[in-house]
Backbone bond lengths (Angstrom), bond angles and torsions (degrees), N, CA, C in turn:
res aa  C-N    CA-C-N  psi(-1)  N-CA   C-N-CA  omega(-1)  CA-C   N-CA-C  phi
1 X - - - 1.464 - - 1.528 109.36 -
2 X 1.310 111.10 139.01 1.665 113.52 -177.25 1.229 118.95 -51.95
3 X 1.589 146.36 166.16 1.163 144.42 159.58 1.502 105.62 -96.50
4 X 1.338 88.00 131.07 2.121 115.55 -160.81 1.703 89.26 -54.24
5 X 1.387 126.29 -65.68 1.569 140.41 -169.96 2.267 93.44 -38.15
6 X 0.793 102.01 -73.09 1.663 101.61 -173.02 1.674 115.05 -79.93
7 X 1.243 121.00 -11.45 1.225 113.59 167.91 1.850 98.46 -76.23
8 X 1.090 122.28 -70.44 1.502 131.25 175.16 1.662 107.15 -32.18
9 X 1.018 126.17 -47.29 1.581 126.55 166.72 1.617 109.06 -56.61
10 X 1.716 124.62 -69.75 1.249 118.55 -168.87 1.735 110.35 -72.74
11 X 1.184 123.62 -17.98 1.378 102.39 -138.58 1.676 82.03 -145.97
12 X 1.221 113.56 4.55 2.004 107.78 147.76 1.633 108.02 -155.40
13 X 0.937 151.94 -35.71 1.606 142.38 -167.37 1.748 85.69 -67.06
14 X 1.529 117.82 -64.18 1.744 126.07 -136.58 1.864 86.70 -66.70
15 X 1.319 98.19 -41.20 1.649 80.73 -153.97 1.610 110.12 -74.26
16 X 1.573 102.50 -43.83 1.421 130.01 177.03 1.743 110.57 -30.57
17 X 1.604 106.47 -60.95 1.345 114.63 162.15 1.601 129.07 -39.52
18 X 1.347 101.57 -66.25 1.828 132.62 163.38 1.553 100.93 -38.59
19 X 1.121 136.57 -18.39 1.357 125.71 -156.19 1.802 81.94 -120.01
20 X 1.088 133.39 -47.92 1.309 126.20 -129.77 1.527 91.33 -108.56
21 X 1.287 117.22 -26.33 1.919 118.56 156.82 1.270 120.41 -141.83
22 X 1.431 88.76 81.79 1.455 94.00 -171.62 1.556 145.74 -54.08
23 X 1.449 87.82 -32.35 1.722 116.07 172.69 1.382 113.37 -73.26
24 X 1.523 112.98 -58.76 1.600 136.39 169.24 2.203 101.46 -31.59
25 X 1.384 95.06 -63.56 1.454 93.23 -173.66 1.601 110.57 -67.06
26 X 1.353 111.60 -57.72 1.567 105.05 162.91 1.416 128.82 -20.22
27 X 1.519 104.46 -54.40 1.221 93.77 177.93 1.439 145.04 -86.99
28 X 1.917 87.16 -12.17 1.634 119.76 169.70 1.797 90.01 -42.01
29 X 1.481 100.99 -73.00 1.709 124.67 -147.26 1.931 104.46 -69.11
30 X 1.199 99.49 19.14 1.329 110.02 -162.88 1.795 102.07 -111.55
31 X 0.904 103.77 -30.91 1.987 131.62 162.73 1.304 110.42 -73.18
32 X 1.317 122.05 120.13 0.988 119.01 160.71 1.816 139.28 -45.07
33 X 0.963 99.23 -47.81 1.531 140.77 -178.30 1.544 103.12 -79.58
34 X 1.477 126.05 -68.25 1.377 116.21 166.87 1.725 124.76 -54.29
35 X 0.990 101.43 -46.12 1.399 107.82 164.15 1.569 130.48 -36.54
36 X 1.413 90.82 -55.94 1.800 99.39 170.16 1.434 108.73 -70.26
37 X 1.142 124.87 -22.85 1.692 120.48 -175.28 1.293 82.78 -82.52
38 X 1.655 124.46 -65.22 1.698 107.94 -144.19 1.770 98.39 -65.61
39 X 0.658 149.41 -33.48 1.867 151.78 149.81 1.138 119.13 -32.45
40 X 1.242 131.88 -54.87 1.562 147.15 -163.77 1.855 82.79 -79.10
41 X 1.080 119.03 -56.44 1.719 126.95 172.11 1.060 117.85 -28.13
42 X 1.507 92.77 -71.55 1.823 94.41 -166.60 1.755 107.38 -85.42
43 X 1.701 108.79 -11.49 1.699 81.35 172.87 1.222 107.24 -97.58
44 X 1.374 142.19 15.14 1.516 141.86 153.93 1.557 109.62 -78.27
45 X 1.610 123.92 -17.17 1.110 112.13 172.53 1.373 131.33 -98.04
46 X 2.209 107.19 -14.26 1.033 131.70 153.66 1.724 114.00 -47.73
47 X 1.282 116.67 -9.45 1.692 119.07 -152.71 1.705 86.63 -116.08
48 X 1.450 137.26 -37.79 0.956 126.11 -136.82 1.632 107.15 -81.06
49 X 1.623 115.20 -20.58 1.704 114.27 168.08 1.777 110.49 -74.36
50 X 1.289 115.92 -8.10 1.594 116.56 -173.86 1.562 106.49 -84.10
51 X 1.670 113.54 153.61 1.311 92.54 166.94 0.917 114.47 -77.96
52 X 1.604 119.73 175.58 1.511 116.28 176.91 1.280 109.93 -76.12
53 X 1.233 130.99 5.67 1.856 116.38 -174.02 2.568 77.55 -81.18
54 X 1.242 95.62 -48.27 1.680 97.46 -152.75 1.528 103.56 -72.09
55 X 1.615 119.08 11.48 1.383 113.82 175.48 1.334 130.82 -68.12
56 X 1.360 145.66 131.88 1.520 137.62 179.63 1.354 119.44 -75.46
57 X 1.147 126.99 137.10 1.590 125.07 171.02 2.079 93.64 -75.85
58 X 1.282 114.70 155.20 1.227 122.34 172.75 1.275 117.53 -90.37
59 X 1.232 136.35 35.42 1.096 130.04 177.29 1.361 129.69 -82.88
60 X 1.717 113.59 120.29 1.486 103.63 -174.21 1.267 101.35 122.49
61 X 1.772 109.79 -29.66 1.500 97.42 170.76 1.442 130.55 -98.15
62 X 1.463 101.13 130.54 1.574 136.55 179.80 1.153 109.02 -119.97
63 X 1.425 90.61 166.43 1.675 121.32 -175.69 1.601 111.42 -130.71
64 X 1.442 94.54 142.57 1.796 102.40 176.08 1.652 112.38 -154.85
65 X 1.423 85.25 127.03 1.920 83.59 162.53 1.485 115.93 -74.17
66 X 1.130 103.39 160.84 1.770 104.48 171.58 1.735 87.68 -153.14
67 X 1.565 110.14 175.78 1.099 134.62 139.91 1.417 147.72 -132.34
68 X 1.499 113.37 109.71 1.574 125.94 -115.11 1.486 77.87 -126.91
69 X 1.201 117.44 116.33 1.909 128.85 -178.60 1.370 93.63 39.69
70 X 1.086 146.83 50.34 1.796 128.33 125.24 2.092 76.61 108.74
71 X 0.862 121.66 39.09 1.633 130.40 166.31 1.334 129.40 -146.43
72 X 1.273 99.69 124.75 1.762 103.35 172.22 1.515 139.02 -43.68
73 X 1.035 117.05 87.81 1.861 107.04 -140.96 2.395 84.69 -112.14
74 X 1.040 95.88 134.82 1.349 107.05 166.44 1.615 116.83 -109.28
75 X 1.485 99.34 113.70 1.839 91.36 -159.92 1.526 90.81 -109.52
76 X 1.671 114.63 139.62 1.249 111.52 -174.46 1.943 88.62 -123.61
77 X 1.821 79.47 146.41 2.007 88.72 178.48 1.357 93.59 -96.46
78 X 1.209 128.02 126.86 1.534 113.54 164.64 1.918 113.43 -114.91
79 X 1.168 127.72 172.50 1.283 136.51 -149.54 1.561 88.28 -69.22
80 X 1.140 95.79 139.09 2.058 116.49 167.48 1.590 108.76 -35.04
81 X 1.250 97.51 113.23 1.241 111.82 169.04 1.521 119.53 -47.32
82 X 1.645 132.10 161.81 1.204 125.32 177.96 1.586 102.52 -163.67
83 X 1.318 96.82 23.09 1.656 96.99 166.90 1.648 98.68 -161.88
84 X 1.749 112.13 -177.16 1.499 117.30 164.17 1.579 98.81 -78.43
85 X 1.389 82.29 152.97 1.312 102.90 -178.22 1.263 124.91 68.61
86 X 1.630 138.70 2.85 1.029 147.06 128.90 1.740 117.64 -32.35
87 X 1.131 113.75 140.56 1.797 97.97 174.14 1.549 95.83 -131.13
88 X 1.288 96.98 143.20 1.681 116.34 153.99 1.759 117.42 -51.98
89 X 0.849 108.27 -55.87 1.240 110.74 -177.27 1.751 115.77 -137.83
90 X 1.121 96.53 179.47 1.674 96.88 -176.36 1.865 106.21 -144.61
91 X 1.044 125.68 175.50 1.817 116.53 164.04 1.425 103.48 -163.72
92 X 1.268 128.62 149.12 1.760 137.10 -168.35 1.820 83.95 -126.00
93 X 1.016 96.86 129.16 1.932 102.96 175.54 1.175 89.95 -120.56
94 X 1.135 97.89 139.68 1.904 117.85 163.16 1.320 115.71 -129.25
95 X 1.583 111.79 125.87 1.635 130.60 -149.53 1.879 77.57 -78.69
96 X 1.159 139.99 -41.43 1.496 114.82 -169.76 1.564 135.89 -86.52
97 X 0.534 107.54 138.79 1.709 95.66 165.42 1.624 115.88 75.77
98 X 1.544 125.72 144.70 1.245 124.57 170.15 1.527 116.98 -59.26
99 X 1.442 103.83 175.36 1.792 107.67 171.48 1.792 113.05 -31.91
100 X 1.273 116.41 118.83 1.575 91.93 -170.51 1.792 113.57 -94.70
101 X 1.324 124.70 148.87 1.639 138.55 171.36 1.609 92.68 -36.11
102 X 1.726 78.31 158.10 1.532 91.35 -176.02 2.256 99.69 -90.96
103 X 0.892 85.16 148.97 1.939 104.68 -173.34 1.613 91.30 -42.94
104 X 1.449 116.02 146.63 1.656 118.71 170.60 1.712 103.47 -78.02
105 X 1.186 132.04 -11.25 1.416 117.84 155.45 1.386 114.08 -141.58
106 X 1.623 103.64 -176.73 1.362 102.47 173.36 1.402 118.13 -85.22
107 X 1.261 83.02 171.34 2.222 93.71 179.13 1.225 121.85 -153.40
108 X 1.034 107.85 68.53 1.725 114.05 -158.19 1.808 100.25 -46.24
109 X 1.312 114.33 154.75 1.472 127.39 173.90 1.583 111.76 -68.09
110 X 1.119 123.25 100.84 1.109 142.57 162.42 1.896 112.13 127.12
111 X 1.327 113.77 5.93 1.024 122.21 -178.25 1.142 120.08 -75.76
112 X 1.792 135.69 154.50 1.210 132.10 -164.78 1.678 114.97 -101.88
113 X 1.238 88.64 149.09 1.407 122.25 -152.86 1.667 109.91 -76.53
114 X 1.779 121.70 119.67 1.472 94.29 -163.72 1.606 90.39 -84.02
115 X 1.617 123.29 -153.04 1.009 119.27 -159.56 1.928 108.79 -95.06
116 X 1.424 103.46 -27.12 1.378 91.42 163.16 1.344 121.62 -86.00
117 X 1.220 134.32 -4.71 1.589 153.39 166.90 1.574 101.37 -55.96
118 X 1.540 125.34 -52.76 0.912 131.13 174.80 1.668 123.32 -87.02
119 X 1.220 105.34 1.16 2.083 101.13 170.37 1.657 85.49 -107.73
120 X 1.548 142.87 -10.42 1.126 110.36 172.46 1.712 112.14 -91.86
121 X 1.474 111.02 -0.53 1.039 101.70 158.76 1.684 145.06 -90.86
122 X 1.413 96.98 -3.05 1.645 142.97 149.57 1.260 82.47 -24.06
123 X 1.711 114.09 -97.03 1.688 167.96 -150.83 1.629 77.02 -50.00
124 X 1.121 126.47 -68.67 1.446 120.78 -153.54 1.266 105.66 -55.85
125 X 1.185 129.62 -37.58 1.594 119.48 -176.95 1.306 117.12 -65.38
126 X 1.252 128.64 -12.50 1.607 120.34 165.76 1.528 109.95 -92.70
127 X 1.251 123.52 17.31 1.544 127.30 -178.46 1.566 95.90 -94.99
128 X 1.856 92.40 131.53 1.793 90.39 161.90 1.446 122.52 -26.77
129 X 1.797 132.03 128.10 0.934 124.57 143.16 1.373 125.76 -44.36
130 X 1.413 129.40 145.66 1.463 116.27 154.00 1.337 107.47 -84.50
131 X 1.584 87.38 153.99 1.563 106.53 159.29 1.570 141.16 -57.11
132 X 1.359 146.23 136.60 1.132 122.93 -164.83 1.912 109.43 -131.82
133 X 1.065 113.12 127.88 1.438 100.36 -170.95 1.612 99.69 -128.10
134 X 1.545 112.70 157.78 1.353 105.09 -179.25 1.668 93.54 -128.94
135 X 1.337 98.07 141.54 2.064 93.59 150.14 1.199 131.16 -99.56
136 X 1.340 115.77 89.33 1.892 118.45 -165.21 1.295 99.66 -101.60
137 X 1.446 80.59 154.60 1.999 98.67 -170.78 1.677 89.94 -97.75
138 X 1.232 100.64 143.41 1.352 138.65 -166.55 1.339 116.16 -134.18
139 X 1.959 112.32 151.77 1.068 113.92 167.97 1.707 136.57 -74.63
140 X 0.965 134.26 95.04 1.666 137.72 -153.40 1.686 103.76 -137.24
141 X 1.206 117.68 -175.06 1.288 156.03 171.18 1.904 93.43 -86.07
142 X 1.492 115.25 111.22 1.157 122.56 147.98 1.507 123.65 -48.88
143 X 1.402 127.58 148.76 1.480 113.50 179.28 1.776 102.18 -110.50
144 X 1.370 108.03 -4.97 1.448 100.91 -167.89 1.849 106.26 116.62
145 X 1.417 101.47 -29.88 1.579 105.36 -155.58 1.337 101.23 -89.91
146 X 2.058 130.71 7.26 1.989 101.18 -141.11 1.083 88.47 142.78
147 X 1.422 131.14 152.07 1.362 132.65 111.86 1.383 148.56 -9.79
148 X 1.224 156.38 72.63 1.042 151.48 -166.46 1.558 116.47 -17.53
149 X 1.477 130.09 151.77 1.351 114.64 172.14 1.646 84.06 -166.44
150 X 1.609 92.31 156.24 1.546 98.72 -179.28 1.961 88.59 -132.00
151 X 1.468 83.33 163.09 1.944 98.48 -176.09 1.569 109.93 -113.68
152 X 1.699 112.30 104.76 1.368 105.40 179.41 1.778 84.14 -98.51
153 X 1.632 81.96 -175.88 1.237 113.05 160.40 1.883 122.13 -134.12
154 X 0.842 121.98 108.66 1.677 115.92 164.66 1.108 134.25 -68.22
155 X 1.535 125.63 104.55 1.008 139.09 -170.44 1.828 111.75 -103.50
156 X 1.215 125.06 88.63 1.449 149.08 -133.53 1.948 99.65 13.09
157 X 1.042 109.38 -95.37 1.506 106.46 -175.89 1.455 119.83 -83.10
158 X 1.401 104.13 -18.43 1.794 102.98 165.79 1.224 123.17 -104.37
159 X 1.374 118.92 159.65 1.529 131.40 -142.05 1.658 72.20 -136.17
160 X 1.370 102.88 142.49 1.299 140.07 177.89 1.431 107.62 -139.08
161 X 1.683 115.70 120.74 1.013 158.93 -159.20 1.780 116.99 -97.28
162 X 1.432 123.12 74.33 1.587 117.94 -159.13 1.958 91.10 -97.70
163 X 1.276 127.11 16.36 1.577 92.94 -175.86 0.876 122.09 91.82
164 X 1.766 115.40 154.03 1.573 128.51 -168.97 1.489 108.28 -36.97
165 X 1.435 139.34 120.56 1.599 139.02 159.92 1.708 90.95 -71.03
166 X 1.220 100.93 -169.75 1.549 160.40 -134.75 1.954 84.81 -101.47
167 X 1.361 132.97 151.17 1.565 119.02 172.80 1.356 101.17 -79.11
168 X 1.432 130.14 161.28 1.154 148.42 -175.07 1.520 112.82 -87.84
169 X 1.443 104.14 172.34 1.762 121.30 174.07 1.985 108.52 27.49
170 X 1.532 113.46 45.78 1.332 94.71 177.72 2.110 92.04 -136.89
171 X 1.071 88.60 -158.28 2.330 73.45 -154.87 1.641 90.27 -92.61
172 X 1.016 134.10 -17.31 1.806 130.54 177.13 1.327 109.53 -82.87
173 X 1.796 130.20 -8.17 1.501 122.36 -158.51 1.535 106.70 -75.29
174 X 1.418 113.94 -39.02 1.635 106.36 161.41 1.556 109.32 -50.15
175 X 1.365 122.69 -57.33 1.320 101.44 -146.45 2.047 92.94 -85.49
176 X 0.853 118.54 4.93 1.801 111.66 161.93 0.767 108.73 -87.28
177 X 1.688 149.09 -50.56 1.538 159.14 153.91 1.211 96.34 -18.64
178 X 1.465 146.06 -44.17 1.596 117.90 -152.85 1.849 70.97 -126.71
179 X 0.892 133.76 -10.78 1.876 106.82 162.08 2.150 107.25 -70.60
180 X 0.821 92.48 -29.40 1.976 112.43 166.59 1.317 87.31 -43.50
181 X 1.732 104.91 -98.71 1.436 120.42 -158.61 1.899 103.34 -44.86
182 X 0.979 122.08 -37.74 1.622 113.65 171.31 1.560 116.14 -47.06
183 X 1.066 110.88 -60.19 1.778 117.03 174.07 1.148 105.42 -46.64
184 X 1.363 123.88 -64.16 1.879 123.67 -173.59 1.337 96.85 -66.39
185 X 1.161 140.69 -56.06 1.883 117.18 -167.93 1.360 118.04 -61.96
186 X 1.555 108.30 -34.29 1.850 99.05 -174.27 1.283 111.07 99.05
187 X 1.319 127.24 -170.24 1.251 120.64 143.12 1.433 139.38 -88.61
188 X 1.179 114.44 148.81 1.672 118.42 -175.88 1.895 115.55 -18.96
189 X 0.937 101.39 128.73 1.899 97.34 162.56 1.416 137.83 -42.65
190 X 1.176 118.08 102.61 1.403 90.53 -164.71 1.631 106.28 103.11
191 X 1.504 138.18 8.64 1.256 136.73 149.23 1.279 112.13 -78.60
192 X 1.692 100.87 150.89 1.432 111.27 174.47 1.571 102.55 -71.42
193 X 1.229 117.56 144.83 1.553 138.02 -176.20 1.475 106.35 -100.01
194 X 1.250 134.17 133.93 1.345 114.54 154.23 1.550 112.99 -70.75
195 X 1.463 107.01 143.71 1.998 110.24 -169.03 1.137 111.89 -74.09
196 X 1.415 123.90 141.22 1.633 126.71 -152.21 1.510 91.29 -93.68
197 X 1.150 114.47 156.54 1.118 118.26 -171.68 1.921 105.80 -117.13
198 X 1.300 110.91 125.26 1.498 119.39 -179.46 1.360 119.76 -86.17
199 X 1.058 98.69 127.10 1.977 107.47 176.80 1.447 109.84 -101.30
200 X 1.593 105.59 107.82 2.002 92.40 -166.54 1.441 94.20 -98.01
């Protein structure tokens, strides 16, 4: 059974947030420095309904941009799994724009909002959500290669189910995890296609 402290971090605080300001967090996680606060944040606040004997130390969790089929993908490592449904990693894709600049100031996580800070966060709620995918280790048939792991995605309260991931806890599983997420997205919206050709 999962541990309550890191399920509550991957799989309701991270995304829940990610969904509800989308731009705001983007650009948090886009800072080096903010990034580690807004993380260090929300998985100390993911911890705060657990007892303290069942709390997780955070170790292991990082952050990385990539660009994963022509999208801004933020891939987070989080601490070694030790149950199903735990994930190795996680990633938030955003259908616009390249890797984005870091914010012209700081903004610490939980800090107050001046007044145009807060009408662009108005604005943010009609901005594409990103996407959110996790790689959780699961119960399966070992292949020899890893741990088993399967690749959902959360789509606000439902979890979508894509199939065997990438093997787990070994030093390439990030970088197979987001060659994964490349196959399932496709290409960008709005790319030229080469024209399919019909056989009548």
């Amino acid at each position: 059974m999962a541990r309550a402290h890191p399920y509550n971090f991957t799989h309701h605080l991270l995304p829940q947030l990610a969904w509800r300001r989308p731009e705001a967090v983007r650009r948090e996680l886009s800072d080096p420095q903010l990034a580690r606060e807004l993380l260090h944040f929300l998985w100390d606040k993911a911890g705060e309904t657990v007892p303290a004997a069942e709390r997780v130390v955070a170790r292991g969790l990082r952050l990385h941009w990539h660009e994963v089929a022509g999208r801004a993908t933020a891939l987070l490592l989080l601490p070694t799994p030790q149950a199903t449904t735990e994930a190795y990693c996680a990633a938030l894709v955003y259908e616009t724009d390249p890797i984005p600049t870091p914010p012209a100031g700081p903004n610490p996580p939980g800090a107050a909002l001046s007044d145009d800070q807060e009408e662009a966060e108005e604005e943010d709620s009609e901005e594409l959500l990103p996407r959110y995918f996790t790689l959780e280790a699961t119960l399966a048939l070992a292949d020899g290669q890893g741990p088993p792991t399967a690749v959902c995605e959360w789509q606000g309260e439902h979890r979508r189910h894509y199939g065997r991931g990438p093997a787990g806890g070994r030093p390439d599983t990030p970088t197979h995890f987001l060659t994964t997420l490349a196959r399932l997205l496709g290409p960008p919206p709005g790319t030229d296609l080469p024209p399919v050709m019909r056989i009548v």
